[in-house]
ZAVEX-309399 format. One record per residue (C-alpha): x, z, y; residue in three letters. Coordinates in steps of 0.25 Angstrom, whole numbers, plus 5000, padded with zeros to 4 digits. Layout:
BEGIN
XZYALA
...
END
This chain:
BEGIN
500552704895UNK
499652604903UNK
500752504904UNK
501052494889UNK
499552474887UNK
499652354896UNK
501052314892UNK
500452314877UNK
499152224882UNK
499952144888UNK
500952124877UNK
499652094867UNK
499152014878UNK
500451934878UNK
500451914861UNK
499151864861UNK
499351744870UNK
500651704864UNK
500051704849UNK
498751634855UNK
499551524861UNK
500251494849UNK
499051494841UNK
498351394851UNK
499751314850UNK
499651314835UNK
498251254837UNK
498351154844UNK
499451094835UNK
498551114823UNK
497651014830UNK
498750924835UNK
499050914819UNK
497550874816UNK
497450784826UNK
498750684822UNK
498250704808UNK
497050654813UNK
497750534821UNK
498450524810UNK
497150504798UNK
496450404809UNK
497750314810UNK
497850284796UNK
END
């Protein structure tokens, strides 16, 4: 029984980071996206 509680932690633990990092990813190139349309405003 102690092993599937950990096992289940771990596995949360595990789903949490992943969808973390692909929402810090997916930041990052919403700002990469605003910043060449910036570029891109100043240029013309």
């Amino acid at each position: 029984m102690k092993r599937r509680v950990i096992l289940g932690v771990g596995l949360l633990t595990t789903l949490l980071v992943l969808s973390g990092c692909n929402t810090i990813h997916g930041a990052g190139e919403d700002i990469e996206q605003g910043g060449k349309a910036i570029q891109q405003s100043a240029a013309s």
